[in-house]
C-alpha positions as CSV (number, residue, x, y, z in Angstrom):
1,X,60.8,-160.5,-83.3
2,X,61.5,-163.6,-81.4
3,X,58.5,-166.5,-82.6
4,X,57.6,-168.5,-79.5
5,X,56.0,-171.1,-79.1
6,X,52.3,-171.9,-79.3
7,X,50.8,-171.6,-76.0
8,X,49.7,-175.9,-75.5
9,X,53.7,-175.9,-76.0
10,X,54.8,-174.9,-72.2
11,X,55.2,-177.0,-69.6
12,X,52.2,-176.4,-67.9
13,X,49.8,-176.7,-70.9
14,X,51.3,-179.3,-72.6
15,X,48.5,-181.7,-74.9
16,X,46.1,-179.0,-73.2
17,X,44.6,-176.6,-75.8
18,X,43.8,-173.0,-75.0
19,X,40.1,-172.6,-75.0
20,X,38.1,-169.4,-76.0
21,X,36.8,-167.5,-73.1
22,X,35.4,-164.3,-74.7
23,X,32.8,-162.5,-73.1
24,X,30.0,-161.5,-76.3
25,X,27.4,-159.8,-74.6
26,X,27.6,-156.3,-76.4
27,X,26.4,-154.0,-74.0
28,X,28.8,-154.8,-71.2
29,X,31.4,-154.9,-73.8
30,X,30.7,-151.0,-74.5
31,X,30.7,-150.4,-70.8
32,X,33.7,-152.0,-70.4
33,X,35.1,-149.6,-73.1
34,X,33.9,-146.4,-71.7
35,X,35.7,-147.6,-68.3
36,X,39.0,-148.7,-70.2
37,X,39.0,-144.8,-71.1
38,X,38.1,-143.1,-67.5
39,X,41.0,-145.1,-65.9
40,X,43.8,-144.4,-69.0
41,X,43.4,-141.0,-69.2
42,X,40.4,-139.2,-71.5
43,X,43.4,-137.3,-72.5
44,X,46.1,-139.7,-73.0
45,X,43.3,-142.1,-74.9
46,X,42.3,-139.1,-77.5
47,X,46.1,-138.4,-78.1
48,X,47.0,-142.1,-78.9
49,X,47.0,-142.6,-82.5
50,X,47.8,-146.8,-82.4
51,X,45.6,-148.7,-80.1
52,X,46.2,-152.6,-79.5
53,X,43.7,-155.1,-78.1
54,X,45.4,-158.2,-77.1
55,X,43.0,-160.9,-76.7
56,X,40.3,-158.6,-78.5
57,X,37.2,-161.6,-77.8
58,X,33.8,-159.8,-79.5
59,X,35.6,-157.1,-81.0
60,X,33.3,-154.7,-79.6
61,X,35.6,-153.0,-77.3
62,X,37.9,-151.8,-80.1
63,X,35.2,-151.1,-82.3
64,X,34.1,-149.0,-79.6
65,X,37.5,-147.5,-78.4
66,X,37.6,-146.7,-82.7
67,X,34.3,-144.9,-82.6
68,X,35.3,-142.5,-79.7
69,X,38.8,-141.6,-80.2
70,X,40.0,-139.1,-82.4
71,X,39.7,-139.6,-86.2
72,X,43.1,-140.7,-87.8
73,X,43.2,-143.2,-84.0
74,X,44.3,-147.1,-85.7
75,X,43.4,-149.8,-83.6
76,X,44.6,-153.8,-84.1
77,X,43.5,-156.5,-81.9
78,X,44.5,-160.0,-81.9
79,X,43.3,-163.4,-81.0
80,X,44.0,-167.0,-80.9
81,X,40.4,-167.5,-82.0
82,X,38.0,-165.4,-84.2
83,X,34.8,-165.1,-81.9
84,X,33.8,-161.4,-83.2
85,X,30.4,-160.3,-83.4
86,X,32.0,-156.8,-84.1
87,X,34.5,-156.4,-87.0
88,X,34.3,-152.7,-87.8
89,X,36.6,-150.0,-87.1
90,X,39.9,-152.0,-85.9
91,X,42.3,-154.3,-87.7
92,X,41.8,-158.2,-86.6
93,X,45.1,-160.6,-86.5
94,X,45.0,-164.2,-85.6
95,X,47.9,-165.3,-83.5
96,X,49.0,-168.8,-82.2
97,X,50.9,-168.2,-79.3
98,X,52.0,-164.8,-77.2
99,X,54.2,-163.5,-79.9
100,X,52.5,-160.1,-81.4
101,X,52.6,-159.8,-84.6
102,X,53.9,-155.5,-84.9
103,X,57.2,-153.9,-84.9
104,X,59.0,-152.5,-81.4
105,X,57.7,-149.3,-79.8
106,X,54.4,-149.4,-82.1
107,X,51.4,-148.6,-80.0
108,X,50.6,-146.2,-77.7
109,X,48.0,-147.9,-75.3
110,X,47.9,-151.8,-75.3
111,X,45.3,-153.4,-73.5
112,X,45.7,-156.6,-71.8
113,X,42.1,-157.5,-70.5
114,X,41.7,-160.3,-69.1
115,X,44.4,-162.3,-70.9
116,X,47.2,-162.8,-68.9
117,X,45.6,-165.7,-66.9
118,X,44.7,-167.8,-70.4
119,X,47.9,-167.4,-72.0
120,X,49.4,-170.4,-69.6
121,X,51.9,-171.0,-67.5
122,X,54.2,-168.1,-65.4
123,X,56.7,-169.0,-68.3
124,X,54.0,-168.0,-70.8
125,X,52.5,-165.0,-68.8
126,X,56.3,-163.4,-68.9
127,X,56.4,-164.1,-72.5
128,X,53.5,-162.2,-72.8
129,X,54.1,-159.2,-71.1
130,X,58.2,-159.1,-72.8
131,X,55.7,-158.8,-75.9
132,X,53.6,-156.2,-74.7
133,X,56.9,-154.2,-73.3
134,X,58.0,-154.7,-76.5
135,X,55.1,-153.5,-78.9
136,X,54.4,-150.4,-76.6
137,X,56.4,-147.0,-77.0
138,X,58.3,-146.0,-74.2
139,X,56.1,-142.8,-73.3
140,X,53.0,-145.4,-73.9
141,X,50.8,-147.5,-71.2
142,X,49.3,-150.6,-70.7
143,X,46.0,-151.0,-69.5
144,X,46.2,-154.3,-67.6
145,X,42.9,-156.6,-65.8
146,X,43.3,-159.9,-64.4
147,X,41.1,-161.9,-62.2
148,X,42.1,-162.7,-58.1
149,X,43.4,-165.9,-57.3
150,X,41.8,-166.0,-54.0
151,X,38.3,-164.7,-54.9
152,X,35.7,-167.4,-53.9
153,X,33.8,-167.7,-57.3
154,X,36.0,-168.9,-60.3
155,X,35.1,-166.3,-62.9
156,X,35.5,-168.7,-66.1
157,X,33.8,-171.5,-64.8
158,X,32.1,-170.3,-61.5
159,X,33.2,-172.6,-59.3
160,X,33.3,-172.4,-55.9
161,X,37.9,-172.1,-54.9
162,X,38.6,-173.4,-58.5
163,X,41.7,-170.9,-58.2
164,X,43.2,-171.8,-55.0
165,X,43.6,-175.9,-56.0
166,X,46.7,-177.5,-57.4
167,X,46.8,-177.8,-60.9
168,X,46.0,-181.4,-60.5
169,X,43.2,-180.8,-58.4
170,X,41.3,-178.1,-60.1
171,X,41.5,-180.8,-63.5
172,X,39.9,-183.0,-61.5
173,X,37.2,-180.5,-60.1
174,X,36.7,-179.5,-64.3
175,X,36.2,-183.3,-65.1
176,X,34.0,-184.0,-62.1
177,X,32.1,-181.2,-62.8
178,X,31.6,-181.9,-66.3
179,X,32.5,-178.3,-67.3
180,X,35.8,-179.7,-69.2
181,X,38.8,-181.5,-69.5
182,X,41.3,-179.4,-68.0
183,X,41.5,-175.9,-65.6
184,X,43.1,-173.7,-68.6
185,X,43.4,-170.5,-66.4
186,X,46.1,-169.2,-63.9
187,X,44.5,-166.0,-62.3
188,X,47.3,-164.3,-60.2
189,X,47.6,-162.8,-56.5
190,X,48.0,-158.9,-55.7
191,X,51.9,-160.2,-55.4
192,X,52.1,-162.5,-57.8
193,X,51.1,-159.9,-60.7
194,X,53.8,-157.2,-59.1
195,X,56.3,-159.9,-59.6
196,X,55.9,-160.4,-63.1
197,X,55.5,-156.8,-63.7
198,X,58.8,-156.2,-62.5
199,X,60.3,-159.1,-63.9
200,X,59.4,-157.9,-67.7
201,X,60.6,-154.3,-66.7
202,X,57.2,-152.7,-66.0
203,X,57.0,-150.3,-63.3
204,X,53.3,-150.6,-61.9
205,X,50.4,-148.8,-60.3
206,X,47.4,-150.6,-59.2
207,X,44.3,-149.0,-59.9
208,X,41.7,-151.6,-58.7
209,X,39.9,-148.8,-56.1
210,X,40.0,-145.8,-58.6
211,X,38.4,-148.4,-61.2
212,X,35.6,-149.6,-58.9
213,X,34.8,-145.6,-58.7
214,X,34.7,-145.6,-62.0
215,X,32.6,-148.5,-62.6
216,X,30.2,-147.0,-60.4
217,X,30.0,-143.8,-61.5
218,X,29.3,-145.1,-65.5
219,X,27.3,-147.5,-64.6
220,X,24.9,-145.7,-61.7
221,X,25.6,-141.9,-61.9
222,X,22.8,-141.3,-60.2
223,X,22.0,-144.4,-57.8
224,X,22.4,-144.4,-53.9
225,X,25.7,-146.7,-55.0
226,X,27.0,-143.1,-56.1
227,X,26.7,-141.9,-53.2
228,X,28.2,-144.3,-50.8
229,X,30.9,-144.1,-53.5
230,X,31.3,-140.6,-53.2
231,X,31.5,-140.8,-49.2
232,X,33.9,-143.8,-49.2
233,X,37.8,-142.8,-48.7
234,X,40.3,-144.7,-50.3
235,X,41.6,-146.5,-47.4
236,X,38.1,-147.8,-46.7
237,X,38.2,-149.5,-49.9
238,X,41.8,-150.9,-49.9
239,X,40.9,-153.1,-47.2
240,X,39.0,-155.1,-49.8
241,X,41.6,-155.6,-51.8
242,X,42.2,-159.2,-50.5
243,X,38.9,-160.2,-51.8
244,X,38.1,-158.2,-54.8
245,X,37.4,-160.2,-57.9
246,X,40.1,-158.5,-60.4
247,X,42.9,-156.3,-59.9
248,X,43.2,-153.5,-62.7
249,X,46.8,-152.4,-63.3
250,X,48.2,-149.3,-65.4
251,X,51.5,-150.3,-66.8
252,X,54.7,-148.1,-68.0
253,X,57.7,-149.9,-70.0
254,X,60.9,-149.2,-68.1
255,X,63.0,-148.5,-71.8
């Protein structure tokens, strides 16, 4: 395995650490689980026997993913920080950087959620994916979420455009805002994700619509939502792709 470097190492966050962004509220944690599974594949997920979580936060979505999967199922997930308020059922590594720490064609699923756009610059976010592509067999998938450039509230710091400045403009918008020192996120565009998908040999299919069917159905199965959802066709909701908050990708390695 090729070490790289630590992420506040590139070019575009050099002096600049990485800061923790995990999300510990436990119940949307599970939810977010339970959809991980409904857009993979109920079949594909109870077939994989190694699961990784890169970027694992709480730890409760692989120690959720462990308790539903089939009984000899192994999941590892990896950090640059240890925030867990979960620690059972899945194997925990600390990493510095986008290197992973597991031997070629390991895993069977890797999921990448909400990662890519904290790991740092596009130099960075290839490095991560070449890792990914690396770690995952080539019959296995990568589950793949990452927030819109262009949506109007910055998830991470909800700030109105935060996304859409300049890097030295959205520092500035941190500082004057007093909600940091530095912007330490690069959320990509619909394009901008295909691009580095095919630049690290990953053939793509974006599942952002089927995923917001999902969502809908787990999280009100019986709610007048469910049925506008129901009635909906998919071209109907591809016109929002523009604007929706975070694309979801399935990825397969091109090996």
């Amino acid at each position: 395995m090729n070490v790289l470097p630590p992420d506040d190492q590139h070019p575009r966050t050099s002096g600049q650490k990485r800061l923790p962004h995990a999300v510990l509220d436990r119940d949307s944690r599970i939810l977010k689980a339970k959809k991980i599974i409904a857009i993979v594949g109920q079949e594909r997920f109870f077939q994989a026997r190694r699961i990784l979580e890169v970027g694992c936060g709480s730890g409760v979505i692989s120690s959720t993913l462990s308790s539903l999967g089939s009984v000899d199922l192994e999941i590892d997930g990896v950090d640059i920080v240890d925030s867990r308020i979960e620690k059972s059922g899945y194997t925990f590594q600390l990493i510095g950087g986008t290197s992973l720490p597991f031997p070629d064609d390991y895993f069977d699923i890797v999921i990448t959620n909400h990662v890519i756009e904290h790991v740092g610059d596009e130099v960075a976010q290839n490095q991560h994916l070449q890792e990914i592509g690396r770690v995952v067999s080539p019959s296995g998938i990568v589950y793949l979420a990452v927030p819109n450039k262009w949506r109007l509230i910055e998830p991470h710091y909800r700030l109105p455009l935060l996304s859409w400045l300049p890097r030295r403009f959205s520092d500035r918008y941190i500082r004057l805002t007093r909600r940091g020192s530095h912007y330490d996120c690069l959320p990509l565009s619909h394009s901008k994700a295909r691009e580095l998908f095919e630049a690290s040999a990953f053939s793509s299919r974006d599942v952002t619509c089927e995923a917001m069917r999902r969502i809908i159905e787990i999280e009100h199965p019986s709610s007048f939502a469910q049925w506008v959802n129901r009635l909906t066709p998919n071209w109907a909701l591809r016109m929002f792709l523009p604007v929706i908050p975070t694309f979801i990708f399935l990825l397969h390695p091109e090996k």
